[in-house]
C-alpha positions in Angstrom: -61.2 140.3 91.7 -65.1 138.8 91.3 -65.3 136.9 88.1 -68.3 137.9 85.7 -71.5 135.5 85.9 -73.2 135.9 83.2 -75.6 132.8 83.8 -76.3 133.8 87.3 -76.8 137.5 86.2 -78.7 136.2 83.6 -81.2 134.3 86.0 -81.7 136.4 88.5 -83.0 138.9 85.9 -85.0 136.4 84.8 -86.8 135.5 88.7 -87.1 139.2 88.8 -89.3 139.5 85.8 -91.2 137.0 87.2 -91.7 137.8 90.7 -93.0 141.1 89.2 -95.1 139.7 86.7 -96.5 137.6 89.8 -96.6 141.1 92.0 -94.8 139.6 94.7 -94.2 141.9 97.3 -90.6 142.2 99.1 -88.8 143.2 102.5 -85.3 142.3 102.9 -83.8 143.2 106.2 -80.7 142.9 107.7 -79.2 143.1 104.0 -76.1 144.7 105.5 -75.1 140.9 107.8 -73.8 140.1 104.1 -70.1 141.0 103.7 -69.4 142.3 100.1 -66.2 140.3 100.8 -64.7 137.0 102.3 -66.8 133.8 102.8 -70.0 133.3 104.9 -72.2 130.3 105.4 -76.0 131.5 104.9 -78.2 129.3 107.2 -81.8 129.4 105.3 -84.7 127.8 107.0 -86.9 125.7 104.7 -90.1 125.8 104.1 -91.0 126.1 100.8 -89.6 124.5 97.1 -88.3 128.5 96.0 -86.3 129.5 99.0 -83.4 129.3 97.8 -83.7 131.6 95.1 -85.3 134.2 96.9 -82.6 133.8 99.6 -80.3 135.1 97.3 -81.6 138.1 96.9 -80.7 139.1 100.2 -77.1 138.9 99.2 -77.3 141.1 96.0 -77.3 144.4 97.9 -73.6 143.5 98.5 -72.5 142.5 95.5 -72.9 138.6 96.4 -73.6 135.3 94.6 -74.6 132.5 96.9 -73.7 128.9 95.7 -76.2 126.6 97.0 -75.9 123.4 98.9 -78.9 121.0 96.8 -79.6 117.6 96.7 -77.6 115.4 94.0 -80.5 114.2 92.2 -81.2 117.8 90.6 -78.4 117.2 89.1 -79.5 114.7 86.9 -82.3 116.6 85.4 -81.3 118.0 82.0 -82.1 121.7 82.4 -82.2 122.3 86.2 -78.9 120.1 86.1 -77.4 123.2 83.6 -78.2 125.9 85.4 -77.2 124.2 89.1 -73.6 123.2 87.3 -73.5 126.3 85.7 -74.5 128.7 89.2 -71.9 126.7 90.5 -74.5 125.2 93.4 -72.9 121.9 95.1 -74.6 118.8 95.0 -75.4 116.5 98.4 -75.5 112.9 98.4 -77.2 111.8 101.1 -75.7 108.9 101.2 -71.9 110.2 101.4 -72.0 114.0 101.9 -68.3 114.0 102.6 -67.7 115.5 99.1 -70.0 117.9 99.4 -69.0 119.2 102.3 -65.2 119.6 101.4 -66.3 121.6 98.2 -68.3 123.8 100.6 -65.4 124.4 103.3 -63.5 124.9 100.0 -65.6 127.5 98.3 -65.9 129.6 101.9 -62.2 129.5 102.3 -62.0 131.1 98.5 -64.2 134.0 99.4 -67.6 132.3 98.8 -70.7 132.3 99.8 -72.1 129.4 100.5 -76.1 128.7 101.4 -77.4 126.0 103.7 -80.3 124.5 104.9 -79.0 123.4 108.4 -82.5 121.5 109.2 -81.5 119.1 106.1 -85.3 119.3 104.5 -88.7 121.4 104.0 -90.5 121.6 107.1 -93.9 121.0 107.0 -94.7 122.8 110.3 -92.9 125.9 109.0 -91.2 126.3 112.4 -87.4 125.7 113.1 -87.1 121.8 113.2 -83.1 120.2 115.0 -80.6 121.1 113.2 -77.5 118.9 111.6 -74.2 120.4 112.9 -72.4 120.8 109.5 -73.3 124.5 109.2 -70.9 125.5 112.4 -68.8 122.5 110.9 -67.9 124.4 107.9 -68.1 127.6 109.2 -65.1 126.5 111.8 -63.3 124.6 109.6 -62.9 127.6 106.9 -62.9 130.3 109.5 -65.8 132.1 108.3 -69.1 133.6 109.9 -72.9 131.9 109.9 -75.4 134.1 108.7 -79.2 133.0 110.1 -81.2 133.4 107.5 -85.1 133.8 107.2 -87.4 133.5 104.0 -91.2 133.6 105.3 -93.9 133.8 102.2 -92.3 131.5 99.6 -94.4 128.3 101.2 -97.5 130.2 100.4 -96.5 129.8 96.7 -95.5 126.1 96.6 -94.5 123.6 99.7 -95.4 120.0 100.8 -98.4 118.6 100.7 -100.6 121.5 99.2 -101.5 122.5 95.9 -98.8 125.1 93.6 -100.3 128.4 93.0 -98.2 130.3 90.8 -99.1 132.9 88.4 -100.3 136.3 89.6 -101.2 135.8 93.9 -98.9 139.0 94.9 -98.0 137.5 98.0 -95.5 139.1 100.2 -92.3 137.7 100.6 -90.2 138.6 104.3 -86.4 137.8 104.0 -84.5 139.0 107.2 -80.7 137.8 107.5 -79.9 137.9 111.1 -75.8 139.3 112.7 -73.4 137.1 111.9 -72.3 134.1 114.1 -68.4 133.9 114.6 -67.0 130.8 115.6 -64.0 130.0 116.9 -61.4 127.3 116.2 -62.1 125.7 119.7 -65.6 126.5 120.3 -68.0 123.3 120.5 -70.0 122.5 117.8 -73.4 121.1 119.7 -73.6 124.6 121.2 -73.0 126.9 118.1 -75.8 124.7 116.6 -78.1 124.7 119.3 -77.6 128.7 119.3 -77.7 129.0 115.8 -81.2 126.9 116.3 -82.7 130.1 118.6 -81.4 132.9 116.7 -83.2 131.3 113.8 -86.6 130.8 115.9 -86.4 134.3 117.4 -85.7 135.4 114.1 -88.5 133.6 112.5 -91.0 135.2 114.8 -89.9 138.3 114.1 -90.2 137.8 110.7 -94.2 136.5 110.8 -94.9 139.4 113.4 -93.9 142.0 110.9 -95.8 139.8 108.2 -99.5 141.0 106.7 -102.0 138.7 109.1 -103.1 135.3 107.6 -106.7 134.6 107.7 -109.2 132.2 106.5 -107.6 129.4 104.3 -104.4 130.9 104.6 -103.9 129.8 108.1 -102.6 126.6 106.6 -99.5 128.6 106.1 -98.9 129.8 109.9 -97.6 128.0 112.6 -100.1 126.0 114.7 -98.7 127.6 118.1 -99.2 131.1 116.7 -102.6 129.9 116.2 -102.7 128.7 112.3 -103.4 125.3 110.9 -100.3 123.8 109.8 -99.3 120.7 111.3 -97.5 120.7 115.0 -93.8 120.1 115.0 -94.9 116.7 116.2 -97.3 116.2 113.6 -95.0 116.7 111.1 -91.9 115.0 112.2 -92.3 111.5 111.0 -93.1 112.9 106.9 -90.2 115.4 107.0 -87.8 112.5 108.7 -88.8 110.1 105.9 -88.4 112.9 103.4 -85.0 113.6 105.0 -83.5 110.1 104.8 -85.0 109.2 101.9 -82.8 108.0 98.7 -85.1 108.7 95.8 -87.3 111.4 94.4 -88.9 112.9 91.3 -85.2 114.2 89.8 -84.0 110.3 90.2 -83.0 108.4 87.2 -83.4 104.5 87.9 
């Protein structure tokens, strides 16, 4: 039997108020990937600072709460650190993420769902950067499936390197979760992940096909091979390593 969550319930009804106070505009598909029980590994690309709430919304339809896989140091801020205790998210050291991983494998092998961001940081080219093997990791070790996950409108809200704009934009927002990826107790690890890697790719191009078509100014936010003016993977690969390896950042405490 689910326990209540009251907090959780209580935030999501919250974002919701928001994102329609904002007029944001959503299509979920593939809603039906998410089992309404047992545990599943959602694997989120990243590309924009509110993903991960919007990710999971794509696990309501079932019923679901998806505990979150965040870096440590938001733990240390007074009210974001409540609310990630309280959602039950688990915190990543960089430095060690042994811990963090057991709790993980631990929460999936209770029934959990646990989401991921397999490429380890935001990308600033908005494409599908390499991706660390600990998502088919934990998905072996707890016996449970990977579900690709896709969230393609957030980083036109707020994302690296170019200026918030919250309030009322009405963007749309795309989620599509992807057929789950079952993987076995003998199955190599390298290859799940590099398979994992192109269902998420195909996925994401699905996604920005069926999305409204950026113009103007807003080609900042589309990939510079599908003609926009974000950065090339190549471009972008020495900020989002440093951003990925880095220690400290603005949730911190000296």
């Amino acid at each position: 039997m689910r326990r209540p969550e009251p907090l959780y319930r209580a935030i999501i009804i919250i974002a919701r108020i928001i994102f329609l106070v904002n007029g944001y505009r959503f299509t979920i598909k593939g809603e039906r990937h998410v089992p309404k029980q047992g545990g599943a590994v959602m694997a989120i690309n990243h590309t924009g600072y509110i993903d991960f709430v919007l990710a999971g919304l794509g696990a309501r339809k079932s019923g679901r709460w998806v505990r979150f896989m965040a870096k440590k140091s938001i733990w240390q801020h007074n009210v974001a650190g409540f609310i990630m205790r309280g959602l039950k998210h688990i915190p990543v050291d960089r430095r060690a993420g042994g811990a963090a991983f057991k709790e993980a494998v631990a929460k999936l092998s209770d029934g959990e769902v646990v989401g991921v961001y397999p490429e380890a940081t935001m990308s600033r080219s908005f494409e599908i950067k390499e991706l660390k093997n600990g998502t088919a990791r934990m998905a072996q070790d707890s016996g449970t499936p990977i579900l690709p996950t896709i969230v393609w409108g957030a980083h036109r809200i707020w994302t690296k390197d170019v200026p918030k704009r919250l309030g009322r934009t009405k963007f749309p927002i795309h989620i599509t979760i992807g057929e789950p990826i079952h993987v076995g107790p003998d199955d190599d690890i390298n290859v799940v992940t590099e398979r994992l890697r192109g269902v998420m790719k195909q996925l994401l191009d699905e996604t920005i096909a069926a999305y409204p078509k950026l113009t103007g100014d807003e080609l900042r936010f589309l990939p510079a091979r599908l003609g926009g003016t974000a950065p090339s993977y190549e471009d972008a690969y020495a900020k989002d390593h440093k951003d990925m390896t880095r220690v400290k950042d603005q949730f911190t405490k000296e």
